[in-house]
CHARMM internal coordinates of N, CA and C (Angstrom, degrees):
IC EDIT
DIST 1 N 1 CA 1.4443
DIST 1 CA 1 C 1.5356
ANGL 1 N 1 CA 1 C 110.62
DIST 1 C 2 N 1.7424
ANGL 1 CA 1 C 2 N 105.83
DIHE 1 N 1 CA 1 C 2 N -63.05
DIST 2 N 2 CA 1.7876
ANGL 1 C 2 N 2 CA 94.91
DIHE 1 CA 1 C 2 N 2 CA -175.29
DIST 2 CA 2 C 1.9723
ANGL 2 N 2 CA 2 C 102.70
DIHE 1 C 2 N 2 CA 2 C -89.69
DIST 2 C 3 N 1.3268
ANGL 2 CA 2 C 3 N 123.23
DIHE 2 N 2 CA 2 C 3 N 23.42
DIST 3 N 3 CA 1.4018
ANGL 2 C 3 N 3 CA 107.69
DIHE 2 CA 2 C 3 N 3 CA -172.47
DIST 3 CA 3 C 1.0650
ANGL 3 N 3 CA 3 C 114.76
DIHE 2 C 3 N 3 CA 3 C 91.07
DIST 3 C 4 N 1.3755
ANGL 3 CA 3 C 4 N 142.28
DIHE 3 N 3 CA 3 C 4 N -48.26
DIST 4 N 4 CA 1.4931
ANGL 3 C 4 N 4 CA 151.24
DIHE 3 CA 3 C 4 N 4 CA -135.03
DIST 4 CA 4 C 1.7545
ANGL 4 N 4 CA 4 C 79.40
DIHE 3 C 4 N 4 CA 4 C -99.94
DIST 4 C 5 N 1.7361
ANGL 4 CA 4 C 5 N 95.81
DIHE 4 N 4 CA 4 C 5 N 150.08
DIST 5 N 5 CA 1.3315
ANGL 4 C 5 N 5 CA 97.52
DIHE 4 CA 4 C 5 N 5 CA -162.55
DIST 5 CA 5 C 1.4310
ANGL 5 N 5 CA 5 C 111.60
DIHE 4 C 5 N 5 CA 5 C -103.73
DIST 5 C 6 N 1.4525
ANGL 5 CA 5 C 6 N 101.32
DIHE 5 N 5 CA 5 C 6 N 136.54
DIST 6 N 6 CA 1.8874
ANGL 5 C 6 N 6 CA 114.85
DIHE 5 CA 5 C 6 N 6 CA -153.70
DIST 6 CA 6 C 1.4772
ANGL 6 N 6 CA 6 C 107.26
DIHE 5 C 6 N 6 CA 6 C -88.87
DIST 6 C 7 N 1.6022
ANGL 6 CA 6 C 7 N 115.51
DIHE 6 N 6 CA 6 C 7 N 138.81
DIST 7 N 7 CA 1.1014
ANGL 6 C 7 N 7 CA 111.20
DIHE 6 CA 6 C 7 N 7 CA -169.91
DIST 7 CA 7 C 1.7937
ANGL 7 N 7 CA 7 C 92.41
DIHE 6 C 7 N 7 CA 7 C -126.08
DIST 7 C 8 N 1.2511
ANGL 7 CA 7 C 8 N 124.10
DIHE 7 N 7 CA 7 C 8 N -8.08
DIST 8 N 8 CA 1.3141
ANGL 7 C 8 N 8 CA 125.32
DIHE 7 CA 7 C 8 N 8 CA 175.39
DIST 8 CA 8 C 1.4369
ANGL 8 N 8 CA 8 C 108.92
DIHE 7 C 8 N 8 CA 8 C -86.14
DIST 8 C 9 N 1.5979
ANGL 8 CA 8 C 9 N 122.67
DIHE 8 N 8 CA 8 C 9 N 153.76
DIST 9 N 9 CA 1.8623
ANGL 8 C 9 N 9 CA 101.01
DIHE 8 CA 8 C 9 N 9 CA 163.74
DIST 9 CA 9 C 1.8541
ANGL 9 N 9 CA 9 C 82.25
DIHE 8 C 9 N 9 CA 9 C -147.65
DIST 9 C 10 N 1.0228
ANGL 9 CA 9 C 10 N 112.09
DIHE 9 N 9 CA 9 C 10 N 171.12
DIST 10 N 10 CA 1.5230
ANGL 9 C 10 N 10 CA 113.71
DIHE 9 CA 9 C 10 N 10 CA -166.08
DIST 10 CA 10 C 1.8476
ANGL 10 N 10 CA 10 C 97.94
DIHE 9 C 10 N 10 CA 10 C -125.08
DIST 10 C 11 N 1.2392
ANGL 10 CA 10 C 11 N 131.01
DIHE 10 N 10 CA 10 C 11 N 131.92
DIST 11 N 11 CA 1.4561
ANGL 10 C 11 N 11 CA 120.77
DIHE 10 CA 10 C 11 N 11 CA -147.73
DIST 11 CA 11 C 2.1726
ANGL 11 N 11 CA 11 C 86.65
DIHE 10 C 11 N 11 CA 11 C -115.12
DIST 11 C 12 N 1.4607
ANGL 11 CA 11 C 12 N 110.76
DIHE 11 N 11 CA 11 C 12 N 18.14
DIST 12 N 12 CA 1.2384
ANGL 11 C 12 N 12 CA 117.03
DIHE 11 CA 11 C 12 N 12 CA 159.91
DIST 12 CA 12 C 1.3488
ANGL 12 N 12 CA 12 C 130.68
DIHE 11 C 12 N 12 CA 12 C -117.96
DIST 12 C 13 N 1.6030
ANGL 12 CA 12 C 13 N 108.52
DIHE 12 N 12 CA 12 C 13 N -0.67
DIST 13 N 13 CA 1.0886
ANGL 12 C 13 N 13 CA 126.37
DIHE 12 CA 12 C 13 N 13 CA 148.20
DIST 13 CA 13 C 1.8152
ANGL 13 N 13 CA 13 C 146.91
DIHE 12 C 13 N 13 CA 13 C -62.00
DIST 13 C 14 N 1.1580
ANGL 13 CA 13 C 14 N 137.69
DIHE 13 N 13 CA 13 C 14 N 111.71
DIST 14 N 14 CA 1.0743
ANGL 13 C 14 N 14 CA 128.93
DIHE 13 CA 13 C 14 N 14 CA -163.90
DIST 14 CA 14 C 1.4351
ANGL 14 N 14 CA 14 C 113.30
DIHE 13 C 14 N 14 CA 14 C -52.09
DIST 14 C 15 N 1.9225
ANGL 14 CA 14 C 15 N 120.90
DIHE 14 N 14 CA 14 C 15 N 121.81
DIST 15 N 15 CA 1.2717
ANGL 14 C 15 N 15 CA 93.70
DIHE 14 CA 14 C 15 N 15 CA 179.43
DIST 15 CA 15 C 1.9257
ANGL 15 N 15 CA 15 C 111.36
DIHE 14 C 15 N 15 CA 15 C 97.55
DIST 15 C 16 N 1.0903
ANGL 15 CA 15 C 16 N 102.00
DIHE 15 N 15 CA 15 C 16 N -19.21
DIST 16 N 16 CA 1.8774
ANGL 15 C 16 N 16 CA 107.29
DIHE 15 CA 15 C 16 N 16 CA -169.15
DIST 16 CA 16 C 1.6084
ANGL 16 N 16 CA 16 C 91.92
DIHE 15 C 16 N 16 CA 16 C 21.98
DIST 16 C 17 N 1.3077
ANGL 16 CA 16 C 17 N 114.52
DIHE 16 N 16 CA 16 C 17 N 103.34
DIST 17 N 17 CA 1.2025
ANGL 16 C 17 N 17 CA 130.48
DIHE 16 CA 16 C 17 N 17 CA 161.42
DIST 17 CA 17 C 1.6808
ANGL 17 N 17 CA 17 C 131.43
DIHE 16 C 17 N 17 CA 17 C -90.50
DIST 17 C 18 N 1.5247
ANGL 17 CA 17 C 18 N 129.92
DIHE 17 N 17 CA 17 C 18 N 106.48
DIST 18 N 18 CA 1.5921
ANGL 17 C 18 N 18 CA 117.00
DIHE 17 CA 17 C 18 N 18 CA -152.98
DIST 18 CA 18 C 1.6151
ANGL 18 N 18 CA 18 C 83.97
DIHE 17 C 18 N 18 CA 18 C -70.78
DIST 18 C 19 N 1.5776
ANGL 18 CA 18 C 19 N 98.84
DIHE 18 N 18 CA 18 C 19 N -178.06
DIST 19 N 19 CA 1.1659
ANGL 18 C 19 N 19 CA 126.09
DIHE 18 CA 18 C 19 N 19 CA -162.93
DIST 19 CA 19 C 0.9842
ANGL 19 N 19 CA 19 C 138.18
DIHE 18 C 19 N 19 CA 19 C 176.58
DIST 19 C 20 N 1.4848
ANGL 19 CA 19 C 20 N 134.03
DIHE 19 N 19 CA 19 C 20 N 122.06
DIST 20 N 20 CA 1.3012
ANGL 19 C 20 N 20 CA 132.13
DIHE 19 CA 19 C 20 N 20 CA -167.48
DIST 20 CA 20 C 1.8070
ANGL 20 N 20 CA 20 C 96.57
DIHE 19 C 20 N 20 CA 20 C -62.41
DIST 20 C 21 N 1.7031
ANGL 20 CA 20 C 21 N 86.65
DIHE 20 N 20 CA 20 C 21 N 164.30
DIST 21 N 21 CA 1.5791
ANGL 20 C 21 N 21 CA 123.39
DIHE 20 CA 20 C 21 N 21 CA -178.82
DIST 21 CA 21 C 1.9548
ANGL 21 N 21 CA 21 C 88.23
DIHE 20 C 21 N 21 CA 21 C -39.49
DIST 21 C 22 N 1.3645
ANGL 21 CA 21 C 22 N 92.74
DIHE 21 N 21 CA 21 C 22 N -72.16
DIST 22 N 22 CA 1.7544
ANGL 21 C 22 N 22 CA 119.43
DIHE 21 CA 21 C 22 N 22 CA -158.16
DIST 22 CA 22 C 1.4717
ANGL 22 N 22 CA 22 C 110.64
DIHE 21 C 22 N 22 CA 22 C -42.23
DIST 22 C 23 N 1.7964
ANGL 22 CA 22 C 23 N 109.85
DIHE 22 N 22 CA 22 C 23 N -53.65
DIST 23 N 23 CA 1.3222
ANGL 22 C 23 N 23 CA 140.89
DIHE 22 CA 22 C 23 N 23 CA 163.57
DIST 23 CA 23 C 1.2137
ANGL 23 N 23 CA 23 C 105.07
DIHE 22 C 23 N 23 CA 23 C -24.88
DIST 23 C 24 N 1.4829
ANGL 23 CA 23 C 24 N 116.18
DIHE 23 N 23 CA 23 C 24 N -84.97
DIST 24 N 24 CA 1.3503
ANGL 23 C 24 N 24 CA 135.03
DIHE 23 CA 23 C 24 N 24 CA -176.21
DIST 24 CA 24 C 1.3100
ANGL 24 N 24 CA 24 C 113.69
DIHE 23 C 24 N 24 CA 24 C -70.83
DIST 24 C 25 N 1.2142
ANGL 24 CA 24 C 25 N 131.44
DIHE 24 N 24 CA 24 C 25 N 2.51
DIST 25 N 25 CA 1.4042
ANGL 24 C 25 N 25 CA 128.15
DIHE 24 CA 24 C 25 N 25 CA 155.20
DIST 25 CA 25 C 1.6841
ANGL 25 N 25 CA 25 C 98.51
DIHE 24 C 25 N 25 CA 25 C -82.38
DIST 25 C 26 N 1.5371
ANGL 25 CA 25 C 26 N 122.87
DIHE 25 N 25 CA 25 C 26 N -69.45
DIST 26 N 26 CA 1.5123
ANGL 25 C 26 N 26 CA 113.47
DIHE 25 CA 25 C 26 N 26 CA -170.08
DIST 26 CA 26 C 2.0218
ANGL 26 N 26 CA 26 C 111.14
DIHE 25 C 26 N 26 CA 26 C -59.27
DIST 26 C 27 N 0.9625
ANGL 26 CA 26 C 27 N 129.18
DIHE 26 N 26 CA 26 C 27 N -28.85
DIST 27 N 27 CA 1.3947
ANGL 26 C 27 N 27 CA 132.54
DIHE 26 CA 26 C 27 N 27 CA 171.27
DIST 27 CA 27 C 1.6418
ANGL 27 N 27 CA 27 C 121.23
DIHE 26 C 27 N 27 CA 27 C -55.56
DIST 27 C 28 N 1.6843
ANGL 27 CA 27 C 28 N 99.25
DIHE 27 N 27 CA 27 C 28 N -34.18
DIST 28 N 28 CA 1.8591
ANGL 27 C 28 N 28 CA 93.08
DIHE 27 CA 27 C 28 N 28 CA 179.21
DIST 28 CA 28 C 1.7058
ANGL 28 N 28 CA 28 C 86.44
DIHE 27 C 28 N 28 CA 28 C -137.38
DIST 28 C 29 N 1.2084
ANGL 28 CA 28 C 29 N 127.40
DIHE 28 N 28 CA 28 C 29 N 66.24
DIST 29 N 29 CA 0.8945
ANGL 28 C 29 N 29 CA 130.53
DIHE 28 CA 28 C 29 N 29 CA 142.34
DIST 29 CA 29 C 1.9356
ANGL 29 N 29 CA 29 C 131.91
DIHE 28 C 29 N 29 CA 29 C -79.37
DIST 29 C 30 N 1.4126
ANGL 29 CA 29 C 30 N 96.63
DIHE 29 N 29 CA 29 C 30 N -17.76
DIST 30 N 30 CA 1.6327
ANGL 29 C 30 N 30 CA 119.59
DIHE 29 CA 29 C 30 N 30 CA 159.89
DIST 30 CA 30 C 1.6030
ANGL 30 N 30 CA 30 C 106.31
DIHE 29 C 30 N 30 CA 30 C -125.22
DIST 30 C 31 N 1.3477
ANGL 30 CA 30 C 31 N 107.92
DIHE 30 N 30 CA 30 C 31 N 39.54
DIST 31 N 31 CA 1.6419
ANGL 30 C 31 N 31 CA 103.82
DIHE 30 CA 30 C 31 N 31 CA 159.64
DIST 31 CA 31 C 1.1578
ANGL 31 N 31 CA 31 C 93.84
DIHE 30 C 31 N 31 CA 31 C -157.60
DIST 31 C 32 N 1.8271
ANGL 31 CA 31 C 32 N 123.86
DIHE 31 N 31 CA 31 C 32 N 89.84
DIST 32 N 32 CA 1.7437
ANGL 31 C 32 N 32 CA 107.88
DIHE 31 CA 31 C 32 N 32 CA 157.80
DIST 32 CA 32 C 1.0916
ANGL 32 N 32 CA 32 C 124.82
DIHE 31 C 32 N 32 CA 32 C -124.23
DIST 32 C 33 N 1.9100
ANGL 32 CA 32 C 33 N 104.49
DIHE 32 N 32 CA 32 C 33 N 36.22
DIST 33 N 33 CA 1.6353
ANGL 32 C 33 N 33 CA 84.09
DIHE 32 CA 32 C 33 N 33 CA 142.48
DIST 33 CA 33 C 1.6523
ANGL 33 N 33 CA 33 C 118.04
DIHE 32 C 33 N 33 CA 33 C -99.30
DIST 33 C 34 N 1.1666
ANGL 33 CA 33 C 34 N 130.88
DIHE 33 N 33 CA 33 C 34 N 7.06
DIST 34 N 34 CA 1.3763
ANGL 33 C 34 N 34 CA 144.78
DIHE 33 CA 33 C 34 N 34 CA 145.31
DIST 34 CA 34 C 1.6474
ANGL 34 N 34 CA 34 C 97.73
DIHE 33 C 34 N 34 CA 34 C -8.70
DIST 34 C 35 N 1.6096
ANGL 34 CA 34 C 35 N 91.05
DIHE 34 N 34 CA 34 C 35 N 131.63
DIST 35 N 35 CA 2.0261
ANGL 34 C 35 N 35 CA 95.66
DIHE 34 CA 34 C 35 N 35 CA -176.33
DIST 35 CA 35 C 1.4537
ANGL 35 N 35 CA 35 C 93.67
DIHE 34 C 35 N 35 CA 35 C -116.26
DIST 35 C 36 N 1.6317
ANGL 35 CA 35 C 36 N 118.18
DIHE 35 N 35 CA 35 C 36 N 111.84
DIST 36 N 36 CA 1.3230
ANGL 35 C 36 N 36 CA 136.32
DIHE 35 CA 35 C 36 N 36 CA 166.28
DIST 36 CA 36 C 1.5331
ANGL 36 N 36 CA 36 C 124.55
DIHE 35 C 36 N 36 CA 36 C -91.20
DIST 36 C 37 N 1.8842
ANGL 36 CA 36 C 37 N 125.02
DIHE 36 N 36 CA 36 C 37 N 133.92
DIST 37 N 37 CA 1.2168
ANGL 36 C 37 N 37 CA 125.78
DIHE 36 CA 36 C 37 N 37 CA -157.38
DIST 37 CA 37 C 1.8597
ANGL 37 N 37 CA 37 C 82.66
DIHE 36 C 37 N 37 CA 37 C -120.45
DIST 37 C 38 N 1.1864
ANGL 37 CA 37 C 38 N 96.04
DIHE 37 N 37 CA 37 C 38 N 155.30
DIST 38 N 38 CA 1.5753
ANGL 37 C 38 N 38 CA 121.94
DIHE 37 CA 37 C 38 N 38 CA 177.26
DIST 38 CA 38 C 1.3350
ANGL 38 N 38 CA 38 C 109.01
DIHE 37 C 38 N 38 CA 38 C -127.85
DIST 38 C 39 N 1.7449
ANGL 38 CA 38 C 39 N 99.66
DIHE 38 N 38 CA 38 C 39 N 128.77
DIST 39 N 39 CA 1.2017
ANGL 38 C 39 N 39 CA 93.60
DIHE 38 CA 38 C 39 N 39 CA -168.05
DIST 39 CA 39 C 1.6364
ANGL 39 N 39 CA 39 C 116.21
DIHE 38 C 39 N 39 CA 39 C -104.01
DIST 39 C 40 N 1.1348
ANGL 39 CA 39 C 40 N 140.63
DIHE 39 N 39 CA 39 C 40 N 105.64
DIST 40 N 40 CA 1.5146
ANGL 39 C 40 N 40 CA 167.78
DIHE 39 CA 39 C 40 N 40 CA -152.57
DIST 40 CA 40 C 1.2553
ANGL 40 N 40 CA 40 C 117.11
DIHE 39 C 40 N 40 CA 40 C -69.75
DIST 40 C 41 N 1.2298
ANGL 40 CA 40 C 41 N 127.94
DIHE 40 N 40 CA 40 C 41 N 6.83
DIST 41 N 41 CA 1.7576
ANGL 40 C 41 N 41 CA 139.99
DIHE 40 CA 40 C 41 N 41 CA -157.32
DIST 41 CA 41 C 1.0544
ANGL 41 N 41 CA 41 C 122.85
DIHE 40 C 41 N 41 CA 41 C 62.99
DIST 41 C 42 N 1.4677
ANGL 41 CA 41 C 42 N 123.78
DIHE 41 N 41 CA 41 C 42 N -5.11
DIST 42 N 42 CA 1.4225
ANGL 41 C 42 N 42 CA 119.00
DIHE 41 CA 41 C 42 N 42 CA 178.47
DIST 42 CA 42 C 1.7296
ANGL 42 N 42 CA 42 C 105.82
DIHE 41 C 42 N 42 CA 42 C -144.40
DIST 42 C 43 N 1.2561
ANGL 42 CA 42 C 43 N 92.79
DIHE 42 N 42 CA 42 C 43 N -2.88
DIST 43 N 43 CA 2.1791
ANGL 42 C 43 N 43 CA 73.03
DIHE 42 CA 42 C 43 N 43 CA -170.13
DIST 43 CA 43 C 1.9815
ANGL 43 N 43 CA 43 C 85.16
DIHE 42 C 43 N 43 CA 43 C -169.51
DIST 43 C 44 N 1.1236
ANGL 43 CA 43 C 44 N 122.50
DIHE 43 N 43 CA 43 C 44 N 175.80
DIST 44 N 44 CA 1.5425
ANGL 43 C 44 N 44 CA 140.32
DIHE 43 CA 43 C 44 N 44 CA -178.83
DIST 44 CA 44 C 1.2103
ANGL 44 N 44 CA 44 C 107.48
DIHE 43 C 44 N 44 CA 44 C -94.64
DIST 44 C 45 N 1.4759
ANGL 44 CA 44 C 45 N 138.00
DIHE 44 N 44 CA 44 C 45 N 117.26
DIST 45 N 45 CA 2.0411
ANGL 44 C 45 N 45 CA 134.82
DIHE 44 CA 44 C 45 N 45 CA 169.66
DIST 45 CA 45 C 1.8393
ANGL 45 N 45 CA 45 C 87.31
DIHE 44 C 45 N 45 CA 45 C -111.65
DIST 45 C 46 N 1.1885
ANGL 45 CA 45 C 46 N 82.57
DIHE 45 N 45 CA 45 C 46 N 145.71
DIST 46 N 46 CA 1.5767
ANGL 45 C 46 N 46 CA 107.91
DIHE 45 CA 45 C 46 N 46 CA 158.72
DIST 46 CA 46 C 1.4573
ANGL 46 N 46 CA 46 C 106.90
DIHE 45 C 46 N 46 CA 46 C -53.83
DIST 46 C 47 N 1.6279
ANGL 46 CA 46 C 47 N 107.38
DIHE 46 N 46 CA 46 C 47 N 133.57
DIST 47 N 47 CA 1.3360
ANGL 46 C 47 N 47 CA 105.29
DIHE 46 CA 46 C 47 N 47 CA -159.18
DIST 47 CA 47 C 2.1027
ANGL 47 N 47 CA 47 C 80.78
DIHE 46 C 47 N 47 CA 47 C -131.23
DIST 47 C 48 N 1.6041
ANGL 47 CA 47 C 48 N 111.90
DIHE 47 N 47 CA 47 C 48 N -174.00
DIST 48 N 48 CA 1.2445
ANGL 47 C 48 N 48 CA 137.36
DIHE 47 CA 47 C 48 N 48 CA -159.07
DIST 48 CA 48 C 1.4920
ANGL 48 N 48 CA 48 C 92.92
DIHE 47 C 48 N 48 CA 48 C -112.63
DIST 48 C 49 N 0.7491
ANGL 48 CA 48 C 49 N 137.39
DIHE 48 N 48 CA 48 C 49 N 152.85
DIST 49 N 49 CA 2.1868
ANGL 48 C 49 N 49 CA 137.70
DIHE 48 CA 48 C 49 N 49 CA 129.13
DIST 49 CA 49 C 1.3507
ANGL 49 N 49 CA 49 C 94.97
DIHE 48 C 49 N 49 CA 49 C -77.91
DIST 49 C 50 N 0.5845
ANGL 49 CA 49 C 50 N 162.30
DIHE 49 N 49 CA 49 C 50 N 23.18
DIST 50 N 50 CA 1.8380
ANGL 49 C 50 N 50 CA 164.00
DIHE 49 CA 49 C 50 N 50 CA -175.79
DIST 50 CA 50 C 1.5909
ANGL 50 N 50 CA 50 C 99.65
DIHE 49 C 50 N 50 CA 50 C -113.23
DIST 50 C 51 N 1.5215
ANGL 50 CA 50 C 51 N 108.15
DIHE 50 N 50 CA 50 C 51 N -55.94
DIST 51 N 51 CA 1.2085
ANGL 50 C 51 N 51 CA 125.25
DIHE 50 CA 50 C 51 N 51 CA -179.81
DIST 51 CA 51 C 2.0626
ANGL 51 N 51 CA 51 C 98.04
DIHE 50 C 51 N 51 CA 51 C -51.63
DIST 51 C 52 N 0.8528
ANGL 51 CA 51 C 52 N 135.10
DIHE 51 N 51 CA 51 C 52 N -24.98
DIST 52 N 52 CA 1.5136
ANGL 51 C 52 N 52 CA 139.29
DIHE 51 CA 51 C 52 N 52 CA 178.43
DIST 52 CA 52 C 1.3306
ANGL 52 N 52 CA 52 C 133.79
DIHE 51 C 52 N 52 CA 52 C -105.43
DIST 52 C 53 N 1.7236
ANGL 52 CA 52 C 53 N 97.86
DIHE 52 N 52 CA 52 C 53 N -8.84
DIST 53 N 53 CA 1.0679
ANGL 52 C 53 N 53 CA 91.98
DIHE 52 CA 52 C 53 N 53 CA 141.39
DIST 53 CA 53 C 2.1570
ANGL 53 N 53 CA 53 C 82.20
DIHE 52 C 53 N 53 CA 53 C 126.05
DIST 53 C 54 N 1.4595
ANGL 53 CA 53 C 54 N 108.86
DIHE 53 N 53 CA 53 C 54 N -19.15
DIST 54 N 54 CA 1.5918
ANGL 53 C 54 N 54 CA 105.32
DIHE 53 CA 53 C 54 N 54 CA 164.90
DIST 54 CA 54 C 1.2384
ANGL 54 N 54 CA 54 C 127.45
DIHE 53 C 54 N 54 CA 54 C -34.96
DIST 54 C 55 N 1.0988
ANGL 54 CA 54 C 55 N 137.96
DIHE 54 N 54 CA 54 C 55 N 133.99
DIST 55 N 55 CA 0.8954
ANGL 54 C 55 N 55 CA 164.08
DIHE 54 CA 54 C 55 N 55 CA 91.10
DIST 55 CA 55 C 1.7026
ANGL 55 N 55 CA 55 C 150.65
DIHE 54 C 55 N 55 CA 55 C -13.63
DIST 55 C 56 N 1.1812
ANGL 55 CA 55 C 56 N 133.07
DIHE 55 N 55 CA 55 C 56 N 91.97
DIST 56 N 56 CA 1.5898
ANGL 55 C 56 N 56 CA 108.90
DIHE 55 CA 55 C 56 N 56 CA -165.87
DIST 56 CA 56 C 1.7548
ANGL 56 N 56 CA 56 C 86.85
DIHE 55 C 56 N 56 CA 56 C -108.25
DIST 56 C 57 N 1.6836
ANGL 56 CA 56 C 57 N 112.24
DIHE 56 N 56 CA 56 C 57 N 135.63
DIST 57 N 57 CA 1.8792
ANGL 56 C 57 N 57 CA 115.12
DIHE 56 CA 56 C 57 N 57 CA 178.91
DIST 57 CA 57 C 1.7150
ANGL 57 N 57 CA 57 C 94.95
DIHE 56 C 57 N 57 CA 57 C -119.37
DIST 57 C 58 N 1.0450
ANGL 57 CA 57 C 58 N 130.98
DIHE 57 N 57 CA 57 C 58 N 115.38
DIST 58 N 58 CA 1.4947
ANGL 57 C 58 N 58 CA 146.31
DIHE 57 CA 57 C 58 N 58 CA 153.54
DIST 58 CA 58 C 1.2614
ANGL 58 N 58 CA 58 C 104.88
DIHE 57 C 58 N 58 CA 58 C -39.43
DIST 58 C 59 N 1.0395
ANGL 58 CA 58 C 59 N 123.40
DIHE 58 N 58 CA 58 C 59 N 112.08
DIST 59 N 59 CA 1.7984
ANGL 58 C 59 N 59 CA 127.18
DIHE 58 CA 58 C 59 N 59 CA 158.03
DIST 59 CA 59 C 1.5601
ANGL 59 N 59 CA 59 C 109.75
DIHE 58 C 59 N 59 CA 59 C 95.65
DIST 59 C 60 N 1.2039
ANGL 59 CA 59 C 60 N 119.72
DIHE 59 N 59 CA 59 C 60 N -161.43
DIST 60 N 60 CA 1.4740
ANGL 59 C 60 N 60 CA 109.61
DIHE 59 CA 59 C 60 N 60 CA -162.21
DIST 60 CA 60 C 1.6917
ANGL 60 N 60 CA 60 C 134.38
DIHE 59 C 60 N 60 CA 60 C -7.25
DIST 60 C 61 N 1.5478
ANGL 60 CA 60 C 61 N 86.72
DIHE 60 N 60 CA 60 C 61 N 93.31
DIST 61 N 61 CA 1.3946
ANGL 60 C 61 N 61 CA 95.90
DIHE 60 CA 60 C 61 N 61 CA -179.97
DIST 61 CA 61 C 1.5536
ANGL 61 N 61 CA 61 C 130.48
DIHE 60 C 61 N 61 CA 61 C 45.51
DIST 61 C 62 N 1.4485
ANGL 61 CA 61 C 62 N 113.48
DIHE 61 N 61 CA 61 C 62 N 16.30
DIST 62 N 62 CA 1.4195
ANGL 61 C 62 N 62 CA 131.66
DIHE 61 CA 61 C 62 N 62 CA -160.02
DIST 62 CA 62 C 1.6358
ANGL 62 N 62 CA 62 C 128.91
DIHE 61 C 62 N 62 CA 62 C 58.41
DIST 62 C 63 N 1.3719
ANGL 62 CA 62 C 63 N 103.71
DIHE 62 N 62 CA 62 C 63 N 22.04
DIST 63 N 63 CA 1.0756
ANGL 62 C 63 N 63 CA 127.95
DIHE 62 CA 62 C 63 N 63 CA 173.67
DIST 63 CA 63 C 1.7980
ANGL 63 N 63 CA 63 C 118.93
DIHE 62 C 63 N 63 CA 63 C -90.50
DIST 63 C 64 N 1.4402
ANGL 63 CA 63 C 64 N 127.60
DIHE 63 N 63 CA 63 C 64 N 131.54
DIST 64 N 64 CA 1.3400
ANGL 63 C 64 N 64 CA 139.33
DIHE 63 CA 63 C 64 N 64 CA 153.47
DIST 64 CA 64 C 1.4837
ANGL 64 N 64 CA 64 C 96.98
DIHE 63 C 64 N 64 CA 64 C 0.19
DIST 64 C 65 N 1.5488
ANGL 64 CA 64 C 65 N 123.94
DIHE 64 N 64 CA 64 C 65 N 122.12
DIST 65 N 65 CA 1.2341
ANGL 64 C 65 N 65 CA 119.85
DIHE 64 CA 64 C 65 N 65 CA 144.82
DIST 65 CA 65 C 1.6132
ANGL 65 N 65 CA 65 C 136.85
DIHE 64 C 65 N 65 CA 65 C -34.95
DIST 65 C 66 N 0.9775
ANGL 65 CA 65 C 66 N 128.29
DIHE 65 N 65 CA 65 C 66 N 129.92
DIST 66 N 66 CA 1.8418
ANGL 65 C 66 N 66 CA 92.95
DIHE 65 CA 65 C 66 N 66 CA -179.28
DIST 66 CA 66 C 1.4627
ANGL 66 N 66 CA 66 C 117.08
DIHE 65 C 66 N 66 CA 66 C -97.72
END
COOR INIT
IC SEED 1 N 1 CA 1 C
IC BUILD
């Protein structure tokens, strides 16, 4: 998406598209049960959305309590 070279790809995505950290934080920021792979220098591991920085917030609109 931004160029910068993607090491995440999401295997519920159409296409498993790589993706930066940042990318794949704004892309499943309203999808986390989405299953994301990290790629390790040699092969794909099951990776976190946590690992990017997700978040899941209970109640207001999934937004920060205030």
């Amino acid at each position: 998406m931004c160029g910068d070279g993607g090491i995440w790809r999401c295997t519920d995505c159409l296409g498993c598209p790589l993706l930066c950290a940042s990318c794949c934080r704004t892309t499943h920021r309203h999808l986390p049960y989405h299953r994301v792979e990290e790629w390790k220098g040699d092969s794909f591991e099951p990776g976190w959305l946590s690992s990017v920085g997700i978040e899941i917030h209970l109640g207001h609109q999934g937004e920060i309590c205030p």
